[in-house]
C-alpha positions in Angstrom: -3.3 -30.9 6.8 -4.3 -32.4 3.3 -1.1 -32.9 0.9 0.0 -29.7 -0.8 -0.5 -30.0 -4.7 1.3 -28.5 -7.1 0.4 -24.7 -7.5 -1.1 -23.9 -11.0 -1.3 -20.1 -11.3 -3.9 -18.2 -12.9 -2.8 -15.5 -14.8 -4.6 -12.3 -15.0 -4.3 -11.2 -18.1 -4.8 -7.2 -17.3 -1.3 -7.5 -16.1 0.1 -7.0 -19.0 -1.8 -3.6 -19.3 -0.8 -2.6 -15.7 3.3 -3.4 -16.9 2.8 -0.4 -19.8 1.2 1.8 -17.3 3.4 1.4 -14.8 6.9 1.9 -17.4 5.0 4.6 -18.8 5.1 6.4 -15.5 8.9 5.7 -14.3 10.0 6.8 -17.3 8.1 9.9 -17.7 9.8 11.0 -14.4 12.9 9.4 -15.6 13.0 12.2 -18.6 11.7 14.9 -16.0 14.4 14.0 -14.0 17.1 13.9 -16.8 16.0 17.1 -18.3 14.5 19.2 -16.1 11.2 19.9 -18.1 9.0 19.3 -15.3 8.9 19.9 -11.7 9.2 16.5 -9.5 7.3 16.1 -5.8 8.1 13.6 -3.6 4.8 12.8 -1.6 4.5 9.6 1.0 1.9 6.8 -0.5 -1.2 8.4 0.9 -0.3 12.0 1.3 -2.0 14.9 -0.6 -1.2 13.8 -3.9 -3.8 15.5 -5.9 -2.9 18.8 -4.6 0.7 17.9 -6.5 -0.8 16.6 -9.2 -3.1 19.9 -9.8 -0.4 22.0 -9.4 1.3 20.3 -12.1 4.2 18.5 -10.7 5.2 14.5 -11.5 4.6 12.5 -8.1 7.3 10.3 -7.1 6.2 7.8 -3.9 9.0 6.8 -2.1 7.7 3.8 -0.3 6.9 2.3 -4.1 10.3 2.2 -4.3 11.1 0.9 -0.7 8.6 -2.0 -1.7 10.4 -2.5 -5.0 13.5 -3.1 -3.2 11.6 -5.9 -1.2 10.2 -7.1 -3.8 13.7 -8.1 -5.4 15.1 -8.6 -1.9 17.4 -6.0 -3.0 16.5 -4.6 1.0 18.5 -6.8 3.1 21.4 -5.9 1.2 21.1 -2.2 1.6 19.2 -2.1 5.2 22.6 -2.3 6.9 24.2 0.8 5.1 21.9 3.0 6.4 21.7 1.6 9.6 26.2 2.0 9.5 24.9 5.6 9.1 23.0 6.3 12.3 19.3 4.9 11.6 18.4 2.1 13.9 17.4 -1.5 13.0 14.0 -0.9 14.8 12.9 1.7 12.5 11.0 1.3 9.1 12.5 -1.3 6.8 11.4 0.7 3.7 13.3 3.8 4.8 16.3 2.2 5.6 16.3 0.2 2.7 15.4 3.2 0.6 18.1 5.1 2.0 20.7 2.4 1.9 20.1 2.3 -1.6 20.6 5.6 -2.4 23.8 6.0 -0.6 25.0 2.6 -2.6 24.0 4.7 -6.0 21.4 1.3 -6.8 18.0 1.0 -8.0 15.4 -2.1 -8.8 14.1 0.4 -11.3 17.3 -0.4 -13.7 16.4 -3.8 -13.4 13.0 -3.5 -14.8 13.6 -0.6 -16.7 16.5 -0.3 -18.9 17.5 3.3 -18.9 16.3 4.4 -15.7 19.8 4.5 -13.4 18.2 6.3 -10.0 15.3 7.8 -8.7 14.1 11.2 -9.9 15.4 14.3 -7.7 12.9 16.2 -5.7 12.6 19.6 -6.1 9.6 19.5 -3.4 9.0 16.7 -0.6 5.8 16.6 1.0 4.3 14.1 3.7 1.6 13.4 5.6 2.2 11.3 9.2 -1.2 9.7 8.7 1.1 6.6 8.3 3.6 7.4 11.0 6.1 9.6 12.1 9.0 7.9 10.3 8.1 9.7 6.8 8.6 12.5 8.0 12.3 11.5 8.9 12.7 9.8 5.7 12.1 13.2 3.9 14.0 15.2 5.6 17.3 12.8 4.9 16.5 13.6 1.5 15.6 17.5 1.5 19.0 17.5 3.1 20.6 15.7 0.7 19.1 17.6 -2.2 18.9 20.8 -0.2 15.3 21.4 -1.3 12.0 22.2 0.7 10.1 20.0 2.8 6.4 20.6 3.6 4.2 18.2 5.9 0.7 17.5 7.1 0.6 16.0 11.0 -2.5 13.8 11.4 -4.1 12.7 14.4 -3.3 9.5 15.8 -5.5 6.9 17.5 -9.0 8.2 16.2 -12.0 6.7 17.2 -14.4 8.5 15.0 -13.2 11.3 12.5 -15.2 14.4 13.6 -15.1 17.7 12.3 -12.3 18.8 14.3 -10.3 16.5 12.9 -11.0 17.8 9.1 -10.9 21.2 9.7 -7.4 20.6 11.2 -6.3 19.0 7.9 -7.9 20.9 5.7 -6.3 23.5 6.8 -3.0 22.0 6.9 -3.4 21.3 3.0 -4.7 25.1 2.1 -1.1 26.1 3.8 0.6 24.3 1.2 -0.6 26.0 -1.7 0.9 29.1 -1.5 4.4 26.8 -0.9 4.0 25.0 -3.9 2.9 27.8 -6.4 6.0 29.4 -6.0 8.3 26.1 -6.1 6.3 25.1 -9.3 5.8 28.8 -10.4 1.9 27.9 -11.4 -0.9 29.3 -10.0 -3.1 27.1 -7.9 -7.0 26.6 -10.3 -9.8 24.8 -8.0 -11.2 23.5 -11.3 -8.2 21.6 -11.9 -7.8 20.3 -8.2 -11.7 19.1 -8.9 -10.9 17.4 -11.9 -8.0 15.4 -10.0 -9.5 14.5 -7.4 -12.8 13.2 -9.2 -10.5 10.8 -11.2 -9.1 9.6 -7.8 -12.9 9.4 -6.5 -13.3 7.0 -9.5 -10.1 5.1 -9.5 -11.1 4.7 -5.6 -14.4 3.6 -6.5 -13.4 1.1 -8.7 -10.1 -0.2 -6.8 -13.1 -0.8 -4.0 -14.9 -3.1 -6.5 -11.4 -4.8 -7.5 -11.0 -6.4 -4.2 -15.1 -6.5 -3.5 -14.7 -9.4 -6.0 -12.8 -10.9 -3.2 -16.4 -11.9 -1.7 -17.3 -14.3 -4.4 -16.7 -18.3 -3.3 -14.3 -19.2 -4.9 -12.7 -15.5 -4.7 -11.7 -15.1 -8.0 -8.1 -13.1 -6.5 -6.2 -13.3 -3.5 -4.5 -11.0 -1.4 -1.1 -11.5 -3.1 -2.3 -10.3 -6.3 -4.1 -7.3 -4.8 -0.4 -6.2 -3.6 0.9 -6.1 -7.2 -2.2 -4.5 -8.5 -2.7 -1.8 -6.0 0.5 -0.5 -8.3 -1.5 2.1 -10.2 -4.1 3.0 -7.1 -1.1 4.3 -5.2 1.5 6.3 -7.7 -1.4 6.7 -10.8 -4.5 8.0 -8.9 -5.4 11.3 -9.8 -5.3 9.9 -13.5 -7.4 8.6 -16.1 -5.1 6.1 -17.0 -5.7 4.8 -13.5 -9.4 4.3 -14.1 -8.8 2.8 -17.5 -7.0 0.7 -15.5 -9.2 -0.6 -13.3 -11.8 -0.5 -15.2 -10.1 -3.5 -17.5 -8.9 -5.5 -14.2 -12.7 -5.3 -13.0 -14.1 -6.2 -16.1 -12.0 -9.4 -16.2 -12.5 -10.4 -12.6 -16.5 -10.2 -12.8 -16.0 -12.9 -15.9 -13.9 -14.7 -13.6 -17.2 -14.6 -11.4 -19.6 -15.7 -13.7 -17.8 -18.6 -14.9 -16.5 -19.9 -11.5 -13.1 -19.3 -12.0 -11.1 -19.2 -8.5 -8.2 -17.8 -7.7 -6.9 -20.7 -6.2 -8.1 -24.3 -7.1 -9.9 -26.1 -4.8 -10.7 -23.2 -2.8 -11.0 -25.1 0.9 -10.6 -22.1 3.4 -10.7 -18.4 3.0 -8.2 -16.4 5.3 -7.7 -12.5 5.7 -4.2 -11.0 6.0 -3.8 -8.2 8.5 -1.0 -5.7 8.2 2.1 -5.1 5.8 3.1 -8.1 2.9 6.4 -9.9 3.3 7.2 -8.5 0.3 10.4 -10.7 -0.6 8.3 -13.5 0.1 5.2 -12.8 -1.8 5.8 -15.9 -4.3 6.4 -18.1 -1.4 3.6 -17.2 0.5 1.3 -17.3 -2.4 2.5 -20.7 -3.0 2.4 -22.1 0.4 -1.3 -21.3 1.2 -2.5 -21.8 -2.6 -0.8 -25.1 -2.4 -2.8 -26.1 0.6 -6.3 -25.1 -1.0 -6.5 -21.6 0.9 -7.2 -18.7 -0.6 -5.7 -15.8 1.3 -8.0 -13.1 -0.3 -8.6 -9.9 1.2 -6.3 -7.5 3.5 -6.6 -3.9 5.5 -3.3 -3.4 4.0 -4.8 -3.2 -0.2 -8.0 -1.6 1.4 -5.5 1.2 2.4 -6.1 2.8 -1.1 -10.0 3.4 -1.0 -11.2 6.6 -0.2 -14.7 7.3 0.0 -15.1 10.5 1.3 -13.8 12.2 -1.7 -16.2 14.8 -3.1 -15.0 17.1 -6.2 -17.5 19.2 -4.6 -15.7 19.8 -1.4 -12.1 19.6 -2.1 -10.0 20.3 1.0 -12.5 19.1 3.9 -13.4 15.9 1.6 -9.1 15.2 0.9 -8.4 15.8 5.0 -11.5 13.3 5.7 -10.7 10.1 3.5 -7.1 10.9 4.4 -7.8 10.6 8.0 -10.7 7.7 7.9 -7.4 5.4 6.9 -7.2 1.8 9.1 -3.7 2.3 10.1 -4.7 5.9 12.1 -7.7 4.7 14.0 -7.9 3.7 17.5 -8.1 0.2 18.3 -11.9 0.2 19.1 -12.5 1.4 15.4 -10.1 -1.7 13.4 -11.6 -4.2 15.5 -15.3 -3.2 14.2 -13.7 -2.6 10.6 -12.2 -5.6 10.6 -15.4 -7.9 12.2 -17.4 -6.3 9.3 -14.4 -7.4 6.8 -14.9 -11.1 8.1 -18.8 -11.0 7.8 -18.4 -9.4 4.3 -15.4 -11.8 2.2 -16.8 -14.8 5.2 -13.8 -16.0 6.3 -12.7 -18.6 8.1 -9.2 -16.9 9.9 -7.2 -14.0 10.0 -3.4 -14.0 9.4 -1.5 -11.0 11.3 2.0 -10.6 10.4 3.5 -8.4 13.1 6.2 -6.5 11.1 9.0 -6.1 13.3 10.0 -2.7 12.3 6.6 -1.6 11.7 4.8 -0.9 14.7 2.2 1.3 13.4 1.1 -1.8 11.0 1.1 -4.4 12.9 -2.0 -5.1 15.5 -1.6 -8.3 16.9 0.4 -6.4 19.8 -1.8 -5.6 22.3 -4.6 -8.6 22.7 -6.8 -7.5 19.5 -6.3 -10.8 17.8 -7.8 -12.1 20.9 -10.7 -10.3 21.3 -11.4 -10.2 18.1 -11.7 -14.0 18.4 -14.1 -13.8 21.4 -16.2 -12.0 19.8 -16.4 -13.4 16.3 -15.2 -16.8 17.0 -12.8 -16.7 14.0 -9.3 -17.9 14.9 -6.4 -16.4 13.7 -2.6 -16.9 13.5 0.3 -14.4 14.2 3.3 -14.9 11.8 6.3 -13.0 12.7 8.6 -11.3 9.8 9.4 -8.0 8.6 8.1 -6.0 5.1 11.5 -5.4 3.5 14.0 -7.2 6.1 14.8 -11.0 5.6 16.8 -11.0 8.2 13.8 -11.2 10.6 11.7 -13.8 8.3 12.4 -17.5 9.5 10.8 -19.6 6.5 10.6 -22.5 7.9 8.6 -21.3 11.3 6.3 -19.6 9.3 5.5 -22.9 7.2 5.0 -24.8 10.2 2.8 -22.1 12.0 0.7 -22.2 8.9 0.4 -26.0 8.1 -0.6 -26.4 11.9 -3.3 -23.6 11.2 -4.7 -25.0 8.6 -4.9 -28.3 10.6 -6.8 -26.5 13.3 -9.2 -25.3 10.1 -9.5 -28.6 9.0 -10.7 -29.8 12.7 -12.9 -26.9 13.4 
């Protein structure tokens, strides 16, 4: 493997932006929270948030604030309070760390926020098991806790192609709600205004889309690493115009990275394609340790998790219950193996990194031979790292960097 250099990082400069938006929206719930003025939902990260938005509640996403926790490797920490409470090791990292947290009375929001001292309190949790059954546990601890309602959507599971079974079955699912949530926020449900939402999260969808697209220039002029802080606004903003103002300044700057040949890592050598969750108290380190090595890790199913095609303004319900059911992570295996060959053909890549998460399952497909048949039919390798999203305890630094260095040799020879 050639000698790692010194990692120069490029910065993107519509961070800044995305830090205003961002603060902006935790401490818009914070005063919610403090003072009562609006009504808060709790809604997993791709659940039927515009329906909440519409209605006019604040959203707050739960596993935004599990992946804060990793991201400050505040997690490890609090993963073993929750599990001294009953919840097993084995389950979801970001509920037990979320969880842990709460019972501890912490928050990484005080650290970036001064001010903020705990999340908001529900007055409404709603969830959708398009991501797995463990949300729906996770909410329920909390309606508990707060003693306030809990509604849910149940999606299919291991879909090959999304039929219209499938939609009507969701639809109807989200049309049940309504009459829920008008009387928990006391306003009337308006179709116009569900419309407007959900063409601003058409358009933040759209342009998210484009964000990582840029991802198939050579040199990629972003990686992988900076799609997870990015993603920030697509998950807990869409439905917003401040989302699409948003991305439309990260995409403007990214296309000028284009045109002048600006990469996202110098020296771009090989180009590699993450599979699955981020290792998110090891984002830095990873970033470092394949930029360092002239390898741009620069696309991922896990940031495409926030594009939604199908949504049509037009067609509210059926058009929500289809992009919310077309997601990666609910398909059968036959279906991610044909998404992911035409993800290699379109960022051409040269290998695919899967992290098998050890507490989540539903995220991690390197378990049952599709790395290897993937291979056989593409001829792409592809390395398994083993870790965890939120629990260090399962991470081994040092295996991982000398899986990866002896990938990148077998790059180099191929």
């Amino acid at each position: 493997m050639a000698e790692e250099k010194k990692v120069v990082r490029k910065k993107i400069e519509a961070t800044v932006q995305m830090n205003r938006y961002m603060s902006d929206y935790f401490y818009e719930l914070n005063e919610a929270d403090k003072t009562r003025n609006r009504k808060i939902a709790w809604c997993t990260s791709v659940g039927p948030a515009e329906i909440l938005r519409a209605m006019g509640f604040l959203v707050h996403f739960p596993e935004n604030h599990g992946a804060m926790l990793g991201a400050t490797r505040m997690s490890t920490d609090m993963i073993p309070i929750a599990n001294a409470s009953g919840y097993s090791p084995e389950i979801c990292s970001y509920l037990t760390a979320d969880v842990g947290a709460y019972m501890k009375g912490v928050t990484p929001l005080s650290r970036a926020y001064p001010g903020i001292d705990r999340v908001p309190r529900p007055d409404v949790l709603v969830y959708n098991t398009n991501q797995c059954r463990d949300v729906q546990d996770w909410f329920a601890w909390y309606a508990a806790e707060f003693k306030v309602p809990m509604l849910g959507i149940h999606t299919h599971r291991g879909v090959k192609d999304v039929g219209d079974a499938h939609v009507a079955s969701i639809a109807s699912q989200m049309k049940a709600l309504i009459p829920q949530l008008e009387a928990i926020s006391g306003n009337k449900f308006d179709m116009d205004k569900l419309r407007h939402v959900l063409a601003l999260s058409k358009e933040c969808s759209t342009l998210w889309k484009k964000v990582l697209d840029t991802a198939s220039a050579k040199p990629s002029p972003i990686t992988f690493f900076d799609g997870t802080i990015h993603m920030g606004p697509a998950v807990v903003l869409r439905g917003t115009q401040t989302a699409v103002d948003y991305y439309n300044l990260l995409l403007a700057e990214l296309e000028t990275r284009i045109q002048n040949k600006v990469a996202a890592v110098e020296g771009e050598r090989f180009r590699l394609y993450w599979d699955g969750m981020p290792m998110w108290g090891r984002l830095r380190d990873h970033s470092d340790l394949f930029a360092g090595a002239g390898v741009s890790v620069l696309a991922s199913t896990y940031c495409n998790s926030w594009i939604f095609s199908a949504f049509d303004p037009e067609d509210p319900f059926n058009s929500m219950a289809r992009a919310y059911t077309e997601l990666f992570i609910v398909r059968a295996d036959d279906a991610k193996e044909a998404y992911i060959r035409r993800m290699i053909e379109f960022f051409k890549v040269d290998g695919i990194i899967y992290h098998d998460a050890k507490t989540c399952p539903n995220n991690s497909n390197c378990r049952y031979g599709m790395p290897q048949r993937l291979e056989a039919l593409t001829g792409v390798p592809s390395l398994t790292i083993n870790g965890d999203l939120n629990d260090l305890r399962l991470v081994s630094d040092e295996q991982t960097k000398t899986n990866v260095e002896a990938f990148i040799e077998q790059l180099e020879e191929k």
